[in-house]
N, C-alpha and C positions, 0 to 999 in steps of 0.2 A: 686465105685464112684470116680471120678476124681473129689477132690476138688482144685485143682490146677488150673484147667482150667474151672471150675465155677467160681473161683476166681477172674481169671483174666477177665472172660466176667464181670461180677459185676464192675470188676474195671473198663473195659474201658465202659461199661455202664455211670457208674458214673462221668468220667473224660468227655464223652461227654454232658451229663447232666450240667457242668460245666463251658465246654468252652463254649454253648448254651446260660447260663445264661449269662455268659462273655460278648457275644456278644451282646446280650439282650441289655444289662445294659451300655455297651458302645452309642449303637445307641441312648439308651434312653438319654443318657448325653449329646450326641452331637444332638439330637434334643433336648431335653430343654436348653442347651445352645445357639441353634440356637433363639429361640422361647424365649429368654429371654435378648437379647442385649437388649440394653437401649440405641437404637437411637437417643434419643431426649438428652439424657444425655449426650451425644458423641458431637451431633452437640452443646448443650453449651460448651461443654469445647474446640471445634475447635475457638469458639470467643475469646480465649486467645492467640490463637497463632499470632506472631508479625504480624504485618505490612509493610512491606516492602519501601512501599511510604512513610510511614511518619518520615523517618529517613532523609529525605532528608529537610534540614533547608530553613526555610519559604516558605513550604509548606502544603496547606490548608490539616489540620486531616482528615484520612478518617476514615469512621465508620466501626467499629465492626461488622463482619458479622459469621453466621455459617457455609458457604461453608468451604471447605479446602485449594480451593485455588478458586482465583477471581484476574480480569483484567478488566479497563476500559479504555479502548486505542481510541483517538481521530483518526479516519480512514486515513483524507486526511495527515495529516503528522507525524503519527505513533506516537504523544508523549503518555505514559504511564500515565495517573493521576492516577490512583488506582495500586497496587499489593502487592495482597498476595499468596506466594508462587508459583508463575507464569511460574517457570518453573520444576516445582516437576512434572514425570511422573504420570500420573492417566488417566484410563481409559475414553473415551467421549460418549461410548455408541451411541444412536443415532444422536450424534450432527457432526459425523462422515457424515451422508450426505450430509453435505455440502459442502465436499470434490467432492462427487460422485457427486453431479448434475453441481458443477464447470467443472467437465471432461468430463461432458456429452455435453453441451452447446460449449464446447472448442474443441468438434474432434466427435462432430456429427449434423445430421440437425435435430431442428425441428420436420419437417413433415415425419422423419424418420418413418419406420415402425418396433417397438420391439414384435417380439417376445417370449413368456414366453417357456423357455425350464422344462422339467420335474427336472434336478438338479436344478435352478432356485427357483422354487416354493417346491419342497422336504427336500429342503437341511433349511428352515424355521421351528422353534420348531410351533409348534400349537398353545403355550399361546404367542408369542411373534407378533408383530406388522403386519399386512398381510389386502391388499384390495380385498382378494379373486377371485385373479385372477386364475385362471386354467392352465395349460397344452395345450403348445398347441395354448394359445387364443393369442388376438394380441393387442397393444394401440400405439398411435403415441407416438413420444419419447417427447414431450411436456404434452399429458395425465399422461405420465411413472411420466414423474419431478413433477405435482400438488399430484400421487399418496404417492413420496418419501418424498415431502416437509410437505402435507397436513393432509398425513394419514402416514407417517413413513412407509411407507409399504415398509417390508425389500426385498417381492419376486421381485417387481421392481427395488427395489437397486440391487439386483443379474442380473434382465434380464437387465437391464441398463447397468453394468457392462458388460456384453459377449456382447453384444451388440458391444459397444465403442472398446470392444479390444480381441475378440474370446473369452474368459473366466477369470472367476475369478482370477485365480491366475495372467496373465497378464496383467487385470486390477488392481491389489494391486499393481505390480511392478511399472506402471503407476502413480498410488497415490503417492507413497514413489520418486518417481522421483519428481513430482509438488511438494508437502511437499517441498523438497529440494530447490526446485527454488526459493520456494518461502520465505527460510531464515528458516525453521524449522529443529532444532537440537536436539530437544528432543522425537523425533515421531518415532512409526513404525505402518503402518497399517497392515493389517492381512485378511481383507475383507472388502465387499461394503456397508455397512449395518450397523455395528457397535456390533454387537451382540457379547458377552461375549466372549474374548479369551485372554490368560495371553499375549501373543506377540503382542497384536493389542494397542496402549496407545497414548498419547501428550499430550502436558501439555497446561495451560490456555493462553500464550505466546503464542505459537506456532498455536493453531485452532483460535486463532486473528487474526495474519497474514493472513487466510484460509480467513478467516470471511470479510475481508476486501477487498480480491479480488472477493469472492462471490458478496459482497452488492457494488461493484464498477460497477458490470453488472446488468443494469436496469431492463433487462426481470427477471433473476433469485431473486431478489428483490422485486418483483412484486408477485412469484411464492411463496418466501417463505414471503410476508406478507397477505396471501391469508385464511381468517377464514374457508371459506365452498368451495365444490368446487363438480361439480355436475356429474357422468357421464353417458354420456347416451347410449343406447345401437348401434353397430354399426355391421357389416357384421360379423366380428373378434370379437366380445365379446357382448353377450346378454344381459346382466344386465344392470338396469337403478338404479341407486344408488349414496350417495353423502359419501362425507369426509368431518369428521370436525376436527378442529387444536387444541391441546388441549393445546394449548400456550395462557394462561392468557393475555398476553397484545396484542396477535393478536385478541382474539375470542369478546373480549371485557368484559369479567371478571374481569379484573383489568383495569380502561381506565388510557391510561399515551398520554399524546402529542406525536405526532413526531415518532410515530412506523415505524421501515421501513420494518420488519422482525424478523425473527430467528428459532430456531430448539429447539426441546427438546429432551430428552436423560433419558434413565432409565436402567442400570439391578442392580441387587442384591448386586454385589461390588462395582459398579461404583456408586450407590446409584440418587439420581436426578442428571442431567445436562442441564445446557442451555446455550444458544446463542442469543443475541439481538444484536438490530441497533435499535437505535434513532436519531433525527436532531430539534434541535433547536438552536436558535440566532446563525447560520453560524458554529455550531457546530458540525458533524455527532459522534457519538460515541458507540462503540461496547463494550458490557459486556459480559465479560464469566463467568460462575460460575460452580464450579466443585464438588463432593459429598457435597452434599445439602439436605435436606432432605424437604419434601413437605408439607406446600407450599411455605417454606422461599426460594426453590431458584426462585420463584415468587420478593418477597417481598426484598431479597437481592438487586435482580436486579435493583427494584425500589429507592432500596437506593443509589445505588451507582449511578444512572442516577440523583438523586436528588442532590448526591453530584458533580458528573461532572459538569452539566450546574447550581449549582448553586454559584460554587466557581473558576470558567474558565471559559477565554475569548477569543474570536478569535481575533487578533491581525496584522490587514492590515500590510505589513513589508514597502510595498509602500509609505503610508501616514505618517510613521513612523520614520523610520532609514533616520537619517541625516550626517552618516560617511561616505557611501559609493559613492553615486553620487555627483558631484558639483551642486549646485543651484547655483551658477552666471554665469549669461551668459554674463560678459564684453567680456569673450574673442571671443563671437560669436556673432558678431552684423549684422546688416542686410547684411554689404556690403561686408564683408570678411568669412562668411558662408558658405564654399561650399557645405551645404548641402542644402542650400536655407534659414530654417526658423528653425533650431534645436538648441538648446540652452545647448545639450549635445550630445555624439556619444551613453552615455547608458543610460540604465534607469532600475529599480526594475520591474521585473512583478509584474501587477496590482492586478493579483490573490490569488498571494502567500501569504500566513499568517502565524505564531505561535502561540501558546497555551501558554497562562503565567495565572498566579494566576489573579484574579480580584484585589488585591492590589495591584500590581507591573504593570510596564510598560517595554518598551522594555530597555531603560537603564536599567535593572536590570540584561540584557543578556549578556554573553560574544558570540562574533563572530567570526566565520572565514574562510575565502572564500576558493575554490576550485575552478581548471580550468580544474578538472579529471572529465570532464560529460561523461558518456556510451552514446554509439549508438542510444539509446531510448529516452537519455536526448535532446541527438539535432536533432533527426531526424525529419524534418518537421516543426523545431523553430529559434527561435531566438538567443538562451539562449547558452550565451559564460562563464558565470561563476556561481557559486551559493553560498552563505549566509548560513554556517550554525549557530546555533543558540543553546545555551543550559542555563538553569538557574541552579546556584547551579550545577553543574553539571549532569542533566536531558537534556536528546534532548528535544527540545521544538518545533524542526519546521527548516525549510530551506528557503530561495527565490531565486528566477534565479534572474540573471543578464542577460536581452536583450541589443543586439545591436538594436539600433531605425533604422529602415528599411523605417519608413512613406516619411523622407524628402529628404531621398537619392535617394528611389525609385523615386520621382517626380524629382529631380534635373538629374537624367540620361537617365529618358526617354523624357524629354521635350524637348529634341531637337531632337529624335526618333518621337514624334507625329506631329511636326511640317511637317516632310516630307508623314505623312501619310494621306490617304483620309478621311477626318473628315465626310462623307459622311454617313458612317456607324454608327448608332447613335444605335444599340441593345442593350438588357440592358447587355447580354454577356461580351459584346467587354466593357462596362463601367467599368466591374467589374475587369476586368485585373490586378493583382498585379504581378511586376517584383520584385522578394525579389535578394537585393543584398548581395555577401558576403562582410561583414564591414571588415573584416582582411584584406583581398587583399586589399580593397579600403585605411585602415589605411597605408599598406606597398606600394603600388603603390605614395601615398601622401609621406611618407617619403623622398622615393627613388627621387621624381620628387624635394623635397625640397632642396635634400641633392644635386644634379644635380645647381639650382639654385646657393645655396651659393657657389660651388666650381668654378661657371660661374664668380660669380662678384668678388669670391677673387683671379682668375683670369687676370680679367679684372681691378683688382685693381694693382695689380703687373705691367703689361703689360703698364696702366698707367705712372702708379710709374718712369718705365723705361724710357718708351717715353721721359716724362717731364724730364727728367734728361740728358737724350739725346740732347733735346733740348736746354736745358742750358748752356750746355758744347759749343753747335756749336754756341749758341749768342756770348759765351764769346770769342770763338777764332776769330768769322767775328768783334768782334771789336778789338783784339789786330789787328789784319791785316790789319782793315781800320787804327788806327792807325800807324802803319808801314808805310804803304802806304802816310799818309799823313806826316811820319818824312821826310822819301825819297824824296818826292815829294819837298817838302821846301826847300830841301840840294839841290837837283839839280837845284830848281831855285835859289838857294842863289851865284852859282857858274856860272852858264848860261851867 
């Protein structure tokens, strides 16, 4: 008998026997470790972590929240009243679409026709977000947007995606391009959808930004404050069925004023995510909230909307700011106006505002102007310079500086309408504005000025001479008349 080789079967017997428990026992650890985080315990001790807002000196406290990171960014002029940890990468899970229907609406139509390719609708886990569309089937690119918005349906995030740009991977490159435009430094996306991937992240900053160009476009605004949304069956797709939004302040779960939209977001590490727009007292304001846990990034939201509108103010810069433009019109009176009836060459746009604490007013801002506007600042305006504005050192807000166009435009075309046939009375022809450029007009006036005084200090010399000229020749025709009249005496004295 070979006890040797009994031996050794027994031993690796056993040693199998072993590493089986091993393994066992491992899996079993790291599922009860899984099966025993203490979420709720996690998201209290995230309420300790600082504040970032409120370090900045007399400004209104923001509250304690359990998100990890959180932003409440007033839209139209990007000031920041809330943040915590706003630009820590973390994943957005599906708040990620907001991205994707921005790109969708921006480089496709409408009444496009998408359809759902097999990697598309494949390439989606089973337990994860899906409006059961098929292989194959077809939805306009409008149905596609209420499905991504409505029902997070990731296979239309996918077909939207190949759609817009041949496929996925060229539509991420696409994303991370806009991302970029749009001033975001902490981002990479990874896919259309948002679903689980360690390379796919941005931080509560950055899908702000996102968040702001979305709710800037009224249709997609519309799309993503949309509770139910119905579809019915068509040639390309059989099913008669609805989506519903499982966004507490859209569906009417939680009612808050002034909803204008948002997105929710969920996997496993990225834990809850959301996205709102709200708009009250002349305010619009976007909140982001990042690992959350449910249903506080509900109820976060609501706090920090409670805190925005109810410690900020929207702040006319128009009605306001008294540094910038003169209010005395001596130097422009009726008769020496050339602009006819303007009492300045600028003025503040009407529209423009900043965000300041409800205690404070605009003195409490430091300013300072700019004449560096981009292409988009002036194209199609007025606006020759801009106001910017910060408290404590926080942006707070901007205002253009227009050239006033109303009294020049009437002062140079009214002697143009005089030679025209007043015959023509449509409402067309009524509505005609001639917009002038004020620069040329300010340098043409210089130049014509500068023309003038060089004419009379000129003519002031030329003067000068004459009369001196003149002087000279009285003085000599009277030494010579008296000459004339010593001679004359001599020779009659002699005669």
């Amino acid at each position: 008998m070979n006890y040797k080789k009994i031996f050794l079967n027994k031993f690796k017997y056993i040693s199998a026997l072993i590493l089986c428990a091993t393994q066992v026992s491992v899996s079993a650890f790291n599922v009860s470790a899984t099966e025993t985080v203490d979420y709720a315990q996690a998201a209290e001790e995230r309420k300790l972590l600082p504040i970032q807002s409120n370090e900045t000196a007399d400004w209104p406290e923001g509250p304690a929240i359990t998100a990890e990171a959180a932003i409440l960014m007033e839209a139209n002029t990007g000031t920041i009243l809330y943040a915590k940890n706003i630009h820590e990468e973390l994943y957005p899970a599906s708040t990620t679409k907001i991205l994707t229907c921005l790109l969708a609406v921006e480089n496709a139509s409408l009444d496009d026709t998408v359809t759902f390719s097999q990697t598309a609708v494949s390439s989606v886990p089973a337990d994860g977000s899906s409006m059961g569309i098929d292989a194959g089937e077809s939805l306009s690119l409008e149905e596609c947007l209420y499905g991504i918005m409505v029902g997070s349906a990731n296979e239309a995030a996918n077909a939207v995606a190949e759609h817009v740009a041949g496929s996925i991977e060229n539509f991420v490159e696409l994303m991370n391009e806009r991302a970029a435009e749009l001033g975001c430094t902490n981002t990479h996306f990874n896919n259309a959808n948002g679903l689980q991937d360690s390379n796919h992240y941005t931080s509560a900053y950055d899908l702000a930004l996102i968040s702001r160009e979305f709710f800037d476009n009224e249709l997609l605004s519309k799309i993503g404050n949309t509770a139910r949304y119905h579809f019915t069956p068509t040639a390309t797709q059989p099913d008669d069925f609805y989506l519903n939004n499982k966004h507490k302040l859209i569906n009417g779960e939680i009612a808050y004023d002034g909803i204008l939209g948002g997105k929710t977001g969920y996997t496993d590490l990225a834990r809850e995510t959301l996205v709102t727009c709200a708009e009250q007292n002349g305010m619009k304001l976007i909140c982001v909230v990042f690992m959350d846990e449910s249903p506080a990034q509900f109820t976060d939201t609501v706090t920090l909307f409670d805190y925005g509108f109810g410690n900020f103010q929207a702040v006319n810069v128009a009605d306001n700011e008294t540094n910038y433009i003169p209010t005395d019109s001596s130097f422009f009176d009726s008769e020496n106006d050339i602009f006819g009836s303007s009492s300045s060459l600028l003025e503040i746009d009407e529209s423009s505002y900043i965000i300041l604490p409800k205690t404070s007013d605009i003195t409490s801002t430091t300013s300072t102007v700019s004449f560096d506007l981009t292409e988009d600042e002036t194209k199609d305006t007025l606006h020759i310079a801009k106001i910017n504005y910060d408290y404590n050192g926080v942006a707070v807000g901007s205002a253009y500086v227009n050239a006033i166009q109303s009294a020049a435009s009437s002062a140079f075309t009214s002697a143009d309408t005089e030679n025209e046939d007043t015959s023509d009375s449509s409402p067309a022809s009524s509505q005609d504005t001639i917009y002038i450029n004020i620069k040329l007009v300010l340098i043409i006036v210089l130049i014509v000025a500068a023309i003038i005084i060089a004419i009379i200090m000129l003519h002031s010399l030329f003067s000068s001479y004459s009369f001196s000229s003149q002087r000279s020749d009285r003085r000599r025709m009277r030494r010579r008349k008296k000459e004339v009249k010593k001679g004359h005496n001599k020779f009659k004295h002699y005669d």
